[in-house]
C-alpha positions, 0 to 999 in steps of 0.5 A: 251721869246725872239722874233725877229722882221725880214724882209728877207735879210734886216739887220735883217738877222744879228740877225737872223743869231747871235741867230740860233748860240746861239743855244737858243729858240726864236720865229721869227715873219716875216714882209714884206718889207713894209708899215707896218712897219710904224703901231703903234703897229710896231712903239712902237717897234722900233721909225723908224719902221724899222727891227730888233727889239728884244724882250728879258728880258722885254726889246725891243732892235734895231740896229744890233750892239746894239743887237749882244752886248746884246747877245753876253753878255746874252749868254757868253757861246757861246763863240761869243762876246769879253768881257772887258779885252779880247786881241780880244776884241778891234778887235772884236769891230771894225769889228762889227762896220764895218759891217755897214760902208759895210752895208750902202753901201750895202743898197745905192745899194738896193735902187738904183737897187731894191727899184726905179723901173723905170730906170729914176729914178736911178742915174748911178754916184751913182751906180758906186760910191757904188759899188766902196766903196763896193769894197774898203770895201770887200777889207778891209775884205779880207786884214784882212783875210790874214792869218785868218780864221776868222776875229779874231785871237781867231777864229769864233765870232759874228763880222764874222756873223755881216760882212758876213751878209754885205758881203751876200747883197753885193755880189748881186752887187759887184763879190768877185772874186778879193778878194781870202781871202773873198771868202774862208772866205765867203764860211766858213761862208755860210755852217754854219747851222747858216747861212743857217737857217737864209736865206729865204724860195725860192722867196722870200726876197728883191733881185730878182735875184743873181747880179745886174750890175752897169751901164757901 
């Protein structure tokens, strides 16, 4: 049995988005962005209550990282992970783990645009300055994609479900335009059935609306 633990378009689309690749059966059990997550029963899960956590083989894993590993090596099959002695696998390595130097940023932005709803309680310094490393990073990925269609030379893995996870929050407050490789790549990866499986029902979810501007 495998059961996933999700809050839409929170990190836990990543795995989401990863198992719907697999192709294996598992069950998804939908949490509200919330309180809830800090409940005893959430909290013997995962120590912090937060999104993902990934019921499988007797075991309960979090981290987004730690879990596309695990099943990148549970299901080797699908060919989405880069095992020991593979010429990708470094690559693969770094660009899994890059998803989340975008993803804190990312996450910086959620709570200043979405989370803090009164306006005096933002901080415009910290606005500009996310949005600017945002932008650093997509510019990062779309250097790498000169010339790939994928991150990896050896083609689609779990490292593009992983980053373009990021890159799907990200594009809430930082327009792609500047960056012609990220689009194409993003747009490859966002007509995957996977992916599309993996976005919420209509209204709802986190973002309510499609960009959020940083102050001028």
């Amino acid at each position: 049995m495998i059961r996933l633990h999700h809050a839409h378009q929170t990190r836990s689309m990543r795995s989401l988005w990863l198992l719907n690749e697999l192709g294996v059966e598992f069950e998804t059990v939908v949490h509200p962005f919330g309180k809830n997550l800090r409940a005893p029963d959430y909290l013997a899960k995962h120590p912090v209550g937060r999104v993902p956590a990934l019921e499988i083989d007797g075991k309960v894993l979090f981290e987004t990282g730690a879990i596309a590993e695990y099943l990148c090596d549970r299901f080797p099959q699908a060919g989405l992970g880069r095992v020991a002695g593979d010429e990708d696998r470094a690559d693969w390595l770094i660009w899994l783990h890059f998803a989340e130097t975008v993803a804190q940023h990312c996450a910086s932005l959620t709570q200043q645009h979405v989370m803090l709803y009164e306006p005096e309680m933002r901080s415009d310094i910290i606005m500009k300055l996310e949005a600017a490393r945002l932008g650093k990073c997509f510019g990062a990925l779309d250097q790498r994609l000169e010339g790939r269609d994928y991150l990896l030379d050896s083609g689609f893995s779990a490292v593009d479900i992983s980053c373009g996870y990021a890159v799907y929050s990200g594009v809430h407050y930082v327009r792609p335009d500047a960056y012609p490789n990220l689009v194409a790549w993003y747009d490859r990866l966002s007509a995957r059935p996977g992916f599309q499986a993996s976005l919420p029902p209509e209204g709802e979810g986190i973002y309510q609306q499609d960009f959020y501007p940083a102050p001028q």
